[in-house]
C-alpha positions as CSV (number, residue, x, y, z in Angstrom):
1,X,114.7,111.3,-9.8
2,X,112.1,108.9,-9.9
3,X,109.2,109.5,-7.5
4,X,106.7,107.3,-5.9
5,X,103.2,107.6,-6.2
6,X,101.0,108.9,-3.4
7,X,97.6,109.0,-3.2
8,X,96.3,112.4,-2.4
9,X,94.0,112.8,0.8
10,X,91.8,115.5,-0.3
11,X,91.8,118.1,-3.4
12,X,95.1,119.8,-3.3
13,X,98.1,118.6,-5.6
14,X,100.4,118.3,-2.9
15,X,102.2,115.2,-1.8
16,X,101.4,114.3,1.8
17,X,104.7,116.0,3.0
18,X,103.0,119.4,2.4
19,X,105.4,120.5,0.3
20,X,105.6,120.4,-3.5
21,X,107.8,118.0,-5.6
22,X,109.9,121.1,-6.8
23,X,110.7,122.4,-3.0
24,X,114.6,122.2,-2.4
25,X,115.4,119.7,0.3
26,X,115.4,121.4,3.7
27,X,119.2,121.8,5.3
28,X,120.2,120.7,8.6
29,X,121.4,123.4,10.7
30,X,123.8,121.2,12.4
31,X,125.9,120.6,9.0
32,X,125.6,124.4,7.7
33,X,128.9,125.8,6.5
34,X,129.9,128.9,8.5
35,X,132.0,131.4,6.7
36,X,135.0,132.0,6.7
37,X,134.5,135.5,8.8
38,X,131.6,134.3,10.8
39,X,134.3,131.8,12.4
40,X,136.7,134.3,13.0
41,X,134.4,136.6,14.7
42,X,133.3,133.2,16.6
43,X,136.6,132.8,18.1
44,X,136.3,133.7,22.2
45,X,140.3,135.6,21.5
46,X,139.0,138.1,19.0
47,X,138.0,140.8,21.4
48,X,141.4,140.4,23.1
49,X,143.2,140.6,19.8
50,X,141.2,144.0,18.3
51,X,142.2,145.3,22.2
52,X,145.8,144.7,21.3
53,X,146.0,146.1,18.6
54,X,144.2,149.0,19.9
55,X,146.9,149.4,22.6
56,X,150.2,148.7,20.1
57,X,148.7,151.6,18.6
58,X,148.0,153.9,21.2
59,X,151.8,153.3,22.4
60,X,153.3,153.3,19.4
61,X,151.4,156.8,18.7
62,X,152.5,158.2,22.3
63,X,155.7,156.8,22.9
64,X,158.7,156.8,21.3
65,X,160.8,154.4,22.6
66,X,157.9,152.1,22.3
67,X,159.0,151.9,18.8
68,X,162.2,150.4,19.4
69,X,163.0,146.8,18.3
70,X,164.7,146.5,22.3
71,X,161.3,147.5,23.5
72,X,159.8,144.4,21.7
73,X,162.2,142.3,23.1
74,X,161.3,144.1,26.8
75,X,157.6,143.5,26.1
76,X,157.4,140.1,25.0
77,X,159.7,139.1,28.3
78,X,157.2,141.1,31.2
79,X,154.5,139.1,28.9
80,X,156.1,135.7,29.1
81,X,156.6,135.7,33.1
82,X,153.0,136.2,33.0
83,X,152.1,134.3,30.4
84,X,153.1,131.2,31.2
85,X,151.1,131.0,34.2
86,X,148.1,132.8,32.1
87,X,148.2,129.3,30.1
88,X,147.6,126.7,32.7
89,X,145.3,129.1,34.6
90,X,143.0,129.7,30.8
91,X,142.7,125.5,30.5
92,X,141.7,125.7,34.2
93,X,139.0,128.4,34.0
94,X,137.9,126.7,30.7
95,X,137.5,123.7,32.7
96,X,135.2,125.4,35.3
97,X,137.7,126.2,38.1
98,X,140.2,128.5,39.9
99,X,143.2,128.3,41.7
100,X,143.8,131.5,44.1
101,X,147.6,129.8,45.2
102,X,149.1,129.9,41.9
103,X,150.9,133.4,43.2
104,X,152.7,131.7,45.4
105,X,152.8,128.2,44.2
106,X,155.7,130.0,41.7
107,X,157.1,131.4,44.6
108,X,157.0,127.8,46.8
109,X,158.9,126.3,44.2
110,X,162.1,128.3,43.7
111,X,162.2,128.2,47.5
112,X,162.4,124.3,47.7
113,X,164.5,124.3,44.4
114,X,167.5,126.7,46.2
115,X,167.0,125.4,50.2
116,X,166.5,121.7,49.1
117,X,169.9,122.5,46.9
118,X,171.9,124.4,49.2
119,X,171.1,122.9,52.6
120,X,171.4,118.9,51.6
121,X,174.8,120.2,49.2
122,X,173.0,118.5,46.0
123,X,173.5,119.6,42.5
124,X,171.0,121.8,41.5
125,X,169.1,119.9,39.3
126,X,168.3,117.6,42.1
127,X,166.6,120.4,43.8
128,X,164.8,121.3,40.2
129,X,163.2,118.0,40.5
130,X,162.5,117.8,44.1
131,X,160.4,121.2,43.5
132,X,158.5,119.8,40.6
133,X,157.5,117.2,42.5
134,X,156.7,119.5,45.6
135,X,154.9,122.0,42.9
136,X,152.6,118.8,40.9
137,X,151.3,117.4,44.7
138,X,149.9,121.0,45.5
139,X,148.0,121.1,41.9
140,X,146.8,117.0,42.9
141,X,146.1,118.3,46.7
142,X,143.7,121.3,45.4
143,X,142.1,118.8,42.7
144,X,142.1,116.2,45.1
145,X,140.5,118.1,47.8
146,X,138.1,119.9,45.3
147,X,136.3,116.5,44.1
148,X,136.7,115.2,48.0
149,X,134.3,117.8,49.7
150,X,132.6,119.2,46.4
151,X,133.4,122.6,47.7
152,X,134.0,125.5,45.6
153,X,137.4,125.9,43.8
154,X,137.8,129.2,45.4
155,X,138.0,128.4,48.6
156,X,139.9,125.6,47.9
157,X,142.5,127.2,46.6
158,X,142.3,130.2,49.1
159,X,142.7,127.7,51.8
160,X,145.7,126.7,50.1
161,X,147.3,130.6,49.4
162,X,147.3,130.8,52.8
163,X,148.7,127.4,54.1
164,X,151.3,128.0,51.3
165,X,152.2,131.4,52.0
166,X,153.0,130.6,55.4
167,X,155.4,127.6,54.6
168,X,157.2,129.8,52.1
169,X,157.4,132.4,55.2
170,X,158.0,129.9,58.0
171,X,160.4,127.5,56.5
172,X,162.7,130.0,55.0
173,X,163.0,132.0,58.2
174,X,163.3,128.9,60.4
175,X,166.0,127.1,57.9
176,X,168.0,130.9,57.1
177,X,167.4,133.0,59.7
178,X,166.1,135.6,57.4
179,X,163.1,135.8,54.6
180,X,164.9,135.5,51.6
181,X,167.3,132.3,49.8
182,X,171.0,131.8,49.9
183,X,172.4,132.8,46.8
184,X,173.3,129.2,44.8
185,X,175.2,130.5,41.8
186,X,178.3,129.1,42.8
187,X,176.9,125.2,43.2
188,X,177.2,121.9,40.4
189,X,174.3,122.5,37.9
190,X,173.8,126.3,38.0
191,X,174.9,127.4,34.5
192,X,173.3,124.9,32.6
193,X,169.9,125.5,34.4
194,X,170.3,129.1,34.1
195,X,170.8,128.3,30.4
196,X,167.5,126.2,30.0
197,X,165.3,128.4,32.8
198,X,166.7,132.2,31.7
199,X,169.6,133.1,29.2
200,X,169.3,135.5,26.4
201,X,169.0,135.2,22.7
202,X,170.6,137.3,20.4
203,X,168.3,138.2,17.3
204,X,169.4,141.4,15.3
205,X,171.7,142.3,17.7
206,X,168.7,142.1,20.9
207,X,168.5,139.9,23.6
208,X,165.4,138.2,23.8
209,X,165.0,135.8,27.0
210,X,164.4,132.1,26.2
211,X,161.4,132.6,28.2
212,X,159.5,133.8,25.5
213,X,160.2,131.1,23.5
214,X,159.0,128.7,26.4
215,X,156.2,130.5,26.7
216,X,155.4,130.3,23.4
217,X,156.0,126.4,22.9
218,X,153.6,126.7,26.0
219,X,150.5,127.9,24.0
220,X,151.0,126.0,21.1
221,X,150.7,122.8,22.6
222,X,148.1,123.8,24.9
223,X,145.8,124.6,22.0
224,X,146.7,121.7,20.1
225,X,145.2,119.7,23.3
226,X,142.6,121.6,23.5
227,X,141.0,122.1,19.9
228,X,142.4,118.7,18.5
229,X,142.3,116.3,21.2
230,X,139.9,114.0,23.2
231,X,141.4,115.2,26.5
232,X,140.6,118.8,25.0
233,X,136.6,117.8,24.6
234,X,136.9,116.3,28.2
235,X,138.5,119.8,29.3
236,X,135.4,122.0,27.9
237,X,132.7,119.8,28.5
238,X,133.6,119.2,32.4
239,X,133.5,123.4,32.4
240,X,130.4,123.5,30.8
241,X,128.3,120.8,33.1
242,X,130.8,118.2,35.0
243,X,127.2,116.2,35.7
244,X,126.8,115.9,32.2
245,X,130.1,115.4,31.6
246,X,130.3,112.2,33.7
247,X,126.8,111.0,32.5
248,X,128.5,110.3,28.8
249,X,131.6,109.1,30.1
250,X,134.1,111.8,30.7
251,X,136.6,111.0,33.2
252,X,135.9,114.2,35.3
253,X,138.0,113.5,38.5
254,X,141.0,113.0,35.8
255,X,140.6,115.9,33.9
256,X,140.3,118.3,37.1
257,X,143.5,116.8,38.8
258,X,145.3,117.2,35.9
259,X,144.7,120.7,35.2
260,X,145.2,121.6,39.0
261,X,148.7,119.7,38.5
262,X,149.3,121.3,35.3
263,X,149.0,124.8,36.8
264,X,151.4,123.3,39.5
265,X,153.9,122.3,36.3
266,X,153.7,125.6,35.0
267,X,153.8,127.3,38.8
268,X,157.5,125.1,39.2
269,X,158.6,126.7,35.7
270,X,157.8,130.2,36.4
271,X,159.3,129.6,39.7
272,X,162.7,128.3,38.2
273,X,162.9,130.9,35.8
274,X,162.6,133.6,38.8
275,X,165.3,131.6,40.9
276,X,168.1,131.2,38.2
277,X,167.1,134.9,36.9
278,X,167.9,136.4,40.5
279,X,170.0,133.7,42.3
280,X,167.6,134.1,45.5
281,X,164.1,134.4,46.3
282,X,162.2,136.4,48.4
283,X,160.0,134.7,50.0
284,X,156.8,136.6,50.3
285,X,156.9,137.0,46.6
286,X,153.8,136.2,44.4
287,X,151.0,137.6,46.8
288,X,148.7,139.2,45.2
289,X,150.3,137.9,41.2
290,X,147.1,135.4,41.0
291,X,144.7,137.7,39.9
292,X,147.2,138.4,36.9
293,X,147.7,135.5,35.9
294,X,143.5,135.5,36.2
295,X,143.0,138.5,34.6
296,X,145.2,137.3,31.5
297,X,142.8,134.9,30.7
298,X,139.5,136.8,31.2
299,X,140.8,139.5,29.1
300,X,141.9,136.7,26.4
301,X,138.2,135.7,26.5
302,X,137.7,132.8,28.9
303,X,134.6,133.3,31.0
304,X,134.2,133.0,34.6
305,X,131.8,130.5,34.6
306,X,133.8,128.0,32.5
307,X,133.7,125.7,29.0
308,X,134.5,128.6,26.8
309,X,138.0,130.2,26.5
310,X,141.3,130.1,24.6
311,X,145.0,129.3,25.6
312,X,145.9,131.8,22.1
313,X,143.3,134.3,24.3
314,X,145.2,134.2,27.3
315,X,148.6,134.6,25.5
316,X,146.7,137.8,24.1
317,X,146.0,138.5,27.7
318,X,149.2,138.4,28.8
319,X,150.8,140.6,26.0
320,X,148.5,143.2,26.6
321,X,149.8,143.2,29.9
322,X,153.1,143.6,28.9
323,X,152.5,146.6,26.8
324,X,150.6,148.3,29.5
325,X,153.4,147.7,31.9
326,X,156.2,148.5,29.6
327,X,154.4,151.0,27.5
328,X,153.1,153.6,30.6
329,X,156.8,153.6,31.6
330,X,158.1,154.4,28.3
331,X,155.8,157.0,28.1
332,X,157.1,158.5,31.2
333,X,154.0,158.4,33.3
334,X,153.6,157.3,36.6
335,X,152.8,153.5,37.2
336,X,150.2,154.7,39.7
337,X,147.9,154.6,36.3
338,X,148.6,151.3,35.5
339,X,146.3,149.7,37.9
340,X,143.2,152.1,36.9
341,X,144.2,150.6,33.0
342,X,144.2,147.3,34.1
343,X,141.0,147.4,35.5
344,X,138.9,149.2,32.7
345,X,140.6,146.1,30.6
346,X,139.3,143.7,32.5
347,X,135.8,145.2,32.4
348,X,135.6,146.1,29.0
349,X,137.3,142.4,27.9
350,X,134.6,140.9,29.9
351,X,131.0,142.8,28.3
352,X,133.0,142.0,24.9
353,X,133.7,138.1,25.4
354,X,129.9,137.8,26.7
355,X,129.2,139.8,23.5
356,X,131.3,137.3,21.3
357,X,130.4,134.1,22.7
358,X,126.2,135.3,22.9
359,X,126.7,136.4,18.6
360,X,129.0,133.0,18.2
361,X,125.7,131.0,19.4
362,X,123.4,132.7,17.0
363,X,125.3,131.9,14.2
Protein backbone atom coordinates (compact mmCIF):
# COMPACT_ATOMS: atom_id res chain seq x y z
CA UNK A 1 0.00 0.00 0.00
CA UNK A 2 1.37 3.11 -0.91
CA UNK A 3 1.60 5.68 1.89
CA UNK A 4 1.68 9.40 1.99
CA UNK A 5 4.22 11.32 3.41
CA UNK A 6 3.96 13.17 6.72
CA UNK A 7 6.09 15.45 8.12
CA UNK A 8 7.04 14.46 11.66
CA UNK A 9 6.29 17.07 14.51
CA UNK A 10 9.01 16.37 16.76
CA UNK A 11 11.84 13.42 17.04
CA UNK A 12 9.89 10.25 17.19
CA UNK A 13 9.32 8.06 13.93
CA UNK A 14 5.80 7.84 14.29
CA UNK A 15 3.21 9.13 11.88
CA UNK A 16 0.89 11.76 13.42
CA UNK A 17 -1.76 9.03 14.14
CA UNK A 18 0.41 7.78 17.04
CA UNK A 19 0.58 4.64 15.87
CA UNK A 20 3.16 2.94 13.67
CA UNK A 21 2.80 2.06 9.89
CA UNK A 22 2.90 -1.67 10.77
CA UNK A 23 -0.11 -1.41 13.48
CA UNK A 24 -3.23 -3.64 12.25
CA UNK A 25 -6.18 -1.38 11.55
CA UNK A 26 -8.29 -0.96 14.61
CA UNK A 27 -11.95 -3.05 14.39
CA UNK A 28 -15.16 -1.62 14.96
CA UNK A 29 -16.97 -3.15 17.72
CA UNK A 30 -20.24 -2.63 16.03
CA UNK A 31 -19.28 -5.07 12.96
CA UNK A 32 -17.38 -7.77 15.28
CA UNK A 33 -18.43 -11.41 14.44
CA UNK A 34 -19.96 -13.05 17.50
CA UNK A 35 -19.54 -16.84 17.65
CA UNK A 36 -21.46 -19.11 16.98
CA UNK A 37 -21.94 -20.05 20.99
CA UNK A 38 -21.72 -16.63 22.20
CA UNK A 39 -25.10 -16.14 20.19
CA UNK A 40 -26.68 -18.98 21.55
CA UNK A 41 -25.96 -18.18 25.06
CA UNK A 42 -27.23 -14.52 23.89
CA UNK A 43 -30.56 -15.81 23.17
CA UNK A 44 -33.20 -14.40 26.14
CA UNK A 45 -34.98 -18.44 25.76
CA UNK A 46 -31.84 -20.27 26.72
CA UNK A 47 -32.41 -20.27 30.45
CA UNK A 48 -35.96 -21.52 29.87
CA UNK A 49 -34.68 -24.28 27.53
CA UNK A 50 -31.59 -25.67 30.01
CA UNK A 51 -34.86 -25.47 32.68
CA UNK A 52 -36.71 -27.79 30.47
CA UNK A 53 -34.65 -29.95 30.00
CA UNK A 54 -33.83 -30.08 33.54
CA UNK A 55 -37.48 -30.89 34.35
CA UNK A 56 -38.01 -33.65 31.21
CA UNK A 57 -35.31 -35.24 33.17
CA UNK A 58 -36.32 -35.07 36.56
CA UNK A 59 -39.79 -36.68 35.37
CA UNK A 60 -38.61 -38.90 33.22
CA UNK A 61 -36.22 -40.16 36.09
CA UNK A 62 -39.26 -40.22 38.78
CA UNK A 63 -42.07 -41.20 36.84
CA UNK A 64 -42.89 -43.85 34.83
CA UNK A 65 -45.72 -43.17 32.95
CA UNK A 66 -44.00 -39.93 32.11
CA UNK A 67 -42.25 -41.99 29.65
CA UNK A 68 -45.09 -42.87 27.66
CA UNK A 69 -45.58 -41.62 24.03
CA UNK A 70 -49.55 -40.85 25.39
CA UNK A 71 -47.98 -38.73 28.05
CA UNK A 72 -46.33 -36.62 25.28
CA UNK A 73 -49.35 -36.30 23.57
CA UNK A 74 -51.08 -35.19 27.21
CA UNK A 75 -48.24 -32.68 27.81
CA UNK A 76 -47.93 -30.91 24.66
CA UNK A 77 -52.02 -30.42 24.86
CA UNK A 78 -52.13 -28.80 28.82
CA UNK A 79 -49.06 -26.74 27.06
CA UNK A 80 -50.97 -25.54 24.03
CA UNK A 81 -54.14 -24.21 26.00
CA UNK A 82 -51.58 -22.25 27.69
CA UNK A 83 -49.52 -21.52 25.16
CA UNK A 84 -51.31 -19.90 22.83
CA UNK A 85 -52.23 -17.14 25.08
CA UNK A 86 -48.35 -17.24 26.40
CA UNK A 87 -47.63 -16.02 22.66
CA UNK A 88 -49.64 -12.85 22.33
CA UNK A 89 -48.97 -12.05 26.06
CA UNK A 90 -44.61 -12.55 25.29
CA UNK A 91 -45.03 -9.84 22.06
CA UNK A 92 -47.01 -7.74 24.59
CA UNK A 93 -44.53 -7.75 27.47
CA UNK A 94 -41.78 -7.38 24.88
CA UNK A 95 -43.55 -4.40 23.85
CA UNK A 96 -43.58 -2.86 27.41
CA UNK A 97 -47.10 -3.83 28.56
CA UNK A 98 -49.60 -6.02 30.37
CA UNK A 99 -52.95 -7.12 30.05
CA UNK A 100 -54.43 -8.51 33.50
CA UNK A 101 -58.09 -9.40 31.44
CA UNK A 102 -56.73 -11.88 29.15
CA UNK A 103 -58.12 -14.72 31.85
CA UNK A 104 -61.26 -13.81 31.06
CA UNK A 105 -61.12 -12.24 27.76
CA UNK A 106 -60.82 -16.32 26.66
CA UNK A 107 -63.64 -16.85 28.80
CA UNK A 108 -65.81 -13.66 27.30
CA UNK A 109 -65.53 -15.05 23.98
CA UNK A 110 -66.85 -18.57 24.09
CA UNK A 111 -69.73 -16.98 25.99
CA UNK A 112 -70.78 -14.60 23.15
CA UNK A 113 -69.74 -17.39 20.53
CA UNK A 114 -72.55 -20.02 22.28
CA UNK A 115 -75.40 -17.20 23.57
CA UNK A 116 -75.04 -15.03 20.40
CA UNK A 117 -75.52 -18.70 18.55
CA UNK A 118 -78.16 -20.21 20.50
CA UNK A 119 -80.33 -17.26 21.52
CA UNK A 120 -80.54 -15.40 17.83
CA UNK A 121 -80.83 -19.43 16.21
CA UNK A 122 -77.67 -18.63 13.90
CA UNK A 123 -75.17 -21.09 12.63
CA UNK A 124 -72.40 -21.28 14.71
CA UNK A 125 -69.95 -19.78 12.79
CA UNK A 126 -71.88 -16.61 12.80
CA UNK A 127 -71.50 -16.57 16.53
CA UNK A 128 -67.45 -17.48 15.92
CA UNK A 129 -67.26 -14.26 14.21
CA UNK A 130 -69.49 -12.12 16.25
CA UNK A 131 -67.04 -13.10 19.22
CA UNK A 132 -63.92 -12.29 17.37
CA UNK A 133 -65.08 -9.16 16.81
CA UNK A 134 -66.38 -8.76 20.44
CA UNK A 135 -62.70 -10.28 21.55
CA UNK A 136 -60.40 -7.67 18.93
CA UNK A 137 -62.56 -4.31 20.37
CA UNK A 138 -61.55 -5.25 24.06
CA UNK A 139 -57.66 -5.66 22.87
CA UNK A 140 -58.32 -1.95 20.79
CA UNK A 141 -60.36 -0.62 24.10
CA UNK A 142 -57.31 -1.49 26.49
CA UNK A 143 -54.73 -0.07 23.77
CA UNK A 144 -56.98 2.66 23.10
CA UNK A 145 -57.52 3.68 26.60
CA UNK A 146 -53.81 3.02 27.48
CA UNK A 147 -52.38 5.78 24.99
CA UNK A 148 -55.68 7.96 25.93
CA UNK A 149 -54.90 8.69 29.70
CA UNK A 150 -51.07 7.49 29.56
CA UNK A 151 -51.90 5.42 32.60
CA UNK A 152 -50.21 2.30 33.47
CA UNK A 153 -51.09 -0.90 31.50
CA UNK A 154 -51.83 -2.59 34.75
CA UNK A 155 -54.47 -0.80 35.76
CA UNK A 156 -55.76 -0.65 32.57
CA UNK A 157 -56.20 -3.89 32.09
CA UNK A 158 -57.28 -4.56 35.81
CA UNK A 159 -60.01 -2.14 35.21
CA UNK A 160 -61.00 -4.16 32.47
CA UNK A 161 -60.79 -7.90 34.38
CA UNK A 162 -63.17 -6.58 36.34
CA UNK A 163 -65.70 -4.83 33.97
CA UNK A 164 -65.27 -8.12 31.95
CA UNK A 165 -65.79 -10.56 34.62
CA UNK A 166 -68.92 -9.01 35.51
CA UNK A 167 -70.41 -9.12 31.96
CA UNK A 168 -69.40 -12.69 31.57
CA UNK A 169 -71.31 -13.19 35.13
CA UNK A 170 -74.20 -10.76 34.51
CA UNK A 171 -75.15 -11.49 31.01
CA UNK A 172 -75.15 -15.24 31.21
CA UNK A 173 -77.32 -15.22 34.37
CA UNK A 174 -79.62 -12.55 33.06
CA UNK A 175 -79.96 -14.29 29.43
CA UNK A 176 -80.02 -18.26 31.09
CA UNK A 177 -81.07 -18.14 34.26
CA UNK A 178 -78.09 -19.88 35.46
CA UNK A 179 -74.04 -19.26 35.29
CA UNK A 180 -73.06 -21.56 32.73
CA UNK A 181 -73.98 -21.85 28.46
CA UNK A 182 -76.60 -23.87 26.81
CA UNK A 183 -75.06 -26.78 25.34
CA UNK A 184 -74.92 -25.93 21.22
CA UNK A 185 -73.78 -29.33 19.85
CA UNK A 186 -76.78 -30.01 18.23
CA UNK A 187 -76.91 -26.45 15.99
CA UNK A 188 -75.71 -25.84 11.87
CA UNK A 189 -71.90 -25.37 12.04
CA UNK A 190 -70.90 -27.41 15.19
CA UNK A 191 -68.89 -30.25 13.71
CA UNK A 192 -66.90 -28.46 11.40
CA UNK A 193 -65.82 -25.86 14.05
CA UNK A 194 -65.14 -28.56 16.51
CA UNK A 195 -62.95 -29.99 13.73
CA UNK A 196 -60.96 -26.69 13.16
CA UNK A 197 -61.09 -25.46 17.12
CA UNK A 198 -60.43 -29.16 18.90
CA UNK A 199 -60.39 -32.71 17.17
CA UNK A 200 -57.72 -35.16 17.54
CA UNK A 201 -54.93 -36.43 15.40
CA UNK A 202 -53.89 -39.82 15.19
CA UNK A 203 -49.96 -40.12 15.10
CA UNK A 204 -48.63 -43.71 16.00
CA UNK A 205 -51.73 -44.75 17.09
CA UNK A 206 -52.09 -41.27 19.83
CA UNK A 207 -54.29 -38.66 19.68
CA UNK A 208 -52.70 -35.47 19.63
CA UNK A 209 -55.26 -32.29 19.72
CA UNK A 210 -54.97 -29.98 16.68
CA UNK A 211 -54.32 -27.47 19.27
CA UNK A 212 -50.96 -28.16 19.45
CA UNK A 213 -50.46 -27.73 16.04
CA UNK A 214 -52.26 -24.24 16.21
CA UNK A 215 -50.26 -23.38 18.79
CA UNK A 216 -47.31 -24.14 17.15
CA UNK A 217 -48.09 -22.37 13.75
CA UNK A 218 -48.72 -19.62 16.46
CA UNK A 219 -45.01 -19.21 17.44
CA UNK A 220 -43.60 -19.66 14.26
CA UNK A 221 -45.09 -16.78 12.78
CA UNK A 222 -44.81 -14.68 15.70
CA UNK A 223 -41.06 -14.95 15.62
CA UNK A 224 -40.86 -14.57 12.09
CA UNK A 225 -42.51 -10.93 12.83
CA UNK A 226 -40.63 -10.34 15.33
CA UNK A 227 -36.90 -11.13 14.38
CA UNK A 228 -37.42 -10.57 10.49
CA UNK A 229 -39.77 -7.78 10.26
CA UNK A 230 -40.09 -4.00 10.42
CA UNK A 231 -43.24 -4.29 12.54
CA UNK A 232 -40.95 -6.65 14.86
CA UNK A 233 -38.20 -3.61 15.32
CA UNK A 234 -41.27 -1.31 15.99
CA UNK A 235 -42.44 -4.09 18.63
CA UNK A 236 -39.02 -4.02 20.70
CA UNK A 237 -38.07 -0.66 20.35
CA UNK A 238 -41.55 0.85 21.72
CA UNK A 239 -40.77 -1.76 24.93
CA UNK A 240 -37.48 -0.40 25.29
CA UNK A 241 -38.25 3.59 25.24
CA UNK A 242 -41.86 4.41 23.35
CA UNK A 243 -40.31 8.31 23.60
CA UNK A 244 -37.55 7.27 21.60
CA UNK A 245 -39.37 5.16 19.66
CA UNK A 246 -41.72 7.96 18.31
CA UNK A 247 -38.78 10.42 18.04
CA UNK A 248 -37.29 8.18 14.90
CA UNK A 249 -40.56 7.47 13.53
CA UNK A 250 -42.09 4.42 15.05
CA UNK A 251 -45.72 4.38 14.88
CA UNK A 252 -46.16 3.66 18.60
CA UNK A 253 -49.99 4.14 19.07
CA UNK A 254 -50.11 1.34 16.12
CA UNK A 255 -47.97 -1.02 17.45
CA UNK A 256 -49.63 -0.97 21.12
CA UNK A 257 -53.25 -1.40 19.69
CA UNK A 258 -52.28 -4.05 17.75
CA UNK A 259 -50.60 -6.14 20.23
CA UNK A 260 -53.58 -5.41 22.71
CA UNK A 261 -55.89 -6.72 19.73
CA UNK A 262 -53.66 -9.54 19.02
CA UNK A 263 -53.89 -10.82 22.61
CA UNK A 264 -57.74 -10.26 22.03
CA UNK A 265 -57.27 -12.63 18.64
CA UNK A 266 -55.53 -15.14 20.51
CA UNK A 267 -58.03 -14.64 23.80
CA UNK A 268 -61.18 -15.50 21.01
CA UNK A 269 -59.08 -18.75 19.86
CA UNK A 270 -58.42 -20.13 23.17
CA UNK A 271 -61.90 -19.24 23.98
CA UNK A 272 -63.28 -21.35 20.85
CA UNK A 273 -61.20 -24.12 21.55
CA UNK A 274 -62.62 -24.37 25.31
CA UNK A 275 -66.35 -23.97 23.85
CA UNK A 276 -66.30 -26.74 21.10
CA UNK A 277 -64.05 -28.90 23.57
CA UNK A 278 -66.80 -28.83 26.34
CA UNK A 279 -69.99 -27.72 24.51
CA UNK A 280 -70.77 -25.02 27.41
CA UNK A 281 -68.94 -22.53 29.37
CA UNK A 282 -68.81 -21.66 32.75
CA UNK A 283 -68.85 -18.57 33.13
CA UNK A 284 -66.57 -17.51 35.85
CA UNK A 285 -63.82 -19.41 34.21
CA UNK A 286 -60.41 -17.83 33.53
CA UNK A 287 -60.04 -15.82 36.93
CA UNK A 288 -57.00 -16.03 38.10
CA UNK A 289 -55.44 -17.98 34.39
CA UNK A 290 -53.66 -14.36 33.57
CA UNK A 291 -50.79 -14.74 35.67
CA UNK A 292 -50.18 -18.14 33.63
CA UNK A 293 -50.32 -17.07 30.73
CA UNK A 294 -47.74 -14.19 32.41
CA UNK A 295 -45.69 -16.42 34.03
CA UNK A 296 -45.17 -18.47 30.63
CA UNK A 297 -43.43 -15.69 29.27
CA UNK A 298 -41.22 -14.55 32.20
CA UNK A 299 -40.03 -17.99 32.60
CA UNK A 300 -39.41 -18.10 28.57
CA UNK A 301 -37.13 -14.99 29.28
CA UNK A 302 -39.10 -11.84 28.58
CA UNK A 303 -38.50 -9.29 31.22
CA UNK A 304 -40.90 -7.20 33.07
CA UNK A 305 -39.81 -4.14 32.04
CA UNK A 306 -40.12 -4.77 28.33
CA UNK A 307 -37.93 -4.70 24.73
CA UNK A 308 -36.34 -8.01 25.45
CA UNK A 309 -38.14 -11.44 25.19
CA UNK A 310 -38.93 -14.41 22.90
CA UNK A 311 -42.28 -15.83 21.43
CA UNK A 312 -39.84 -19.45 21.15
CA UNK A 313 -39.20 -18.45 25.17
CA UNK A 314 -42.64 -18.27 25.96
CA UNK A 315 -43.57 -21.58 24.07
CA UNK A 316 -40.69 -22.85 26.44
CA UNK A 317 -42.71 -21.32 29.16
CA UNK A 318 -45.60 -22.90 28.50
CA UNK A 319 -44.26 -26.55 28.09
CA UNK A 320 -42.62 -26.41 31.21
CA UNK A 321 -45.82 -25.79 32.48
CA UNK A 322 -47.24 -28.63 30.98
CA UNK A 323 -44.76 -31.02 32.42
CA UNK A 324 -45.13 -29.67 35.79
CA UNK A 325 -48.86 -30.10 35.67
CA UNK A 326 -48.90 -33.44 34.02
CA UNK A 327 -45.68 -34.74 35.42
CA UNK A 328 -46.59 -34.14 39.50
CA UNK A 329 -49.72 -36.14 38.61
CA UNK A 330 -48.05 -38.85 37.03
CA UNK A 331 -45.85 -39.12 39.75
CA UNK A 332 -48.71 -39.62 42.08
CA UNK A 333 -48.18 -36.58 44.26
CA UNK A 334 -50.58 -34.24 45.37
CA UNK A 335 -51.17 -31.05 43.07
CA UNK A 336 -51.03 -29.07 46.30
CA UNK A 337 -47.12 -28.96 45.24
CA UNK A 338 -47.53 -27.70 42.08
CA UNK A 339 -48.14 -24.20 43.05
CA UNK A 340 -44.90 -24.04 45.45
CA UNK A 341 -43.00 -25.43 41.82
CA UNK A 342 -44.41 -22.96 39.94
CA UNK A 343 -43.27 -20.31 41.95
CA UNK A 344 -39.56 -21.26 42.60
CA UNK A 345 -39.75 -21.36 38.48
CA UNK A 346 -40.75 -18.20 38.16
CA UNK A 347 -38.01 -16.92 40.55
CA UNK A 348 -35.29 -18.76 39.43
CA UNK A 349 -36.32 -18.04 35.48
CA UNK A 350 -36.29 -14.45 36.39
CA UNK A 351 -32.35 -13.98 38.32
CA UNK A 352 -31.42 -16.26 35.09
CA UNK A 353 -32.97 -14.02 32.20
CA UNK A 354 -31.49 -10.81 34.05
CA UNK A 355 -28.26 -13.06 34.07
CA UNK A 356 -28.54 -13.74 30.31
CA UNK A 357 -29.59 -10.54 28.90
CA UNK A 358 -26.70 -8.50 31.51
CA UNK A 359 -23.71 -11.36 29.84
CA UNK A 360 -25.57 -10.90 26.13
CA UNK A 361 -24.65 -6.95 26.52
CA UNK A 362 -21.04 -7.55 27.38
CA UNK A 363 -20.51 -9.53 24.57
Amino acid sequence: MTQTAQTPTSGSSRPPGGTSPSSPPARDDRVRRRSPLAALFGRPEIGSLLGAVTIFVFFFVVAEPFRSFSALATVLYQSSTLGIMAVAVALLMIGGEFDLSAGVGVTASAITASLTAFQLGLNVWAGIAIALAVSLAIGYFNGWLLLRTGLPSFLITLATFFMVQGLNLGVTRAVTGTVATPGIDDMAGFGAARAFFSSTISIGGVGFRITILWWLLLVAGSTYVLLRTQVGNWIFAVGGDAAAARAVGVPVRATKIGLFMFVGFCAWFAGMHQLFAFNTIQSGQGIGQEFYFIIAAVVGGCLLTGGYGSTIGSAIGAFIFGMTVQGIVFAGWNADWFRLFLGVVLLLATVVNLVVKKQAEKR
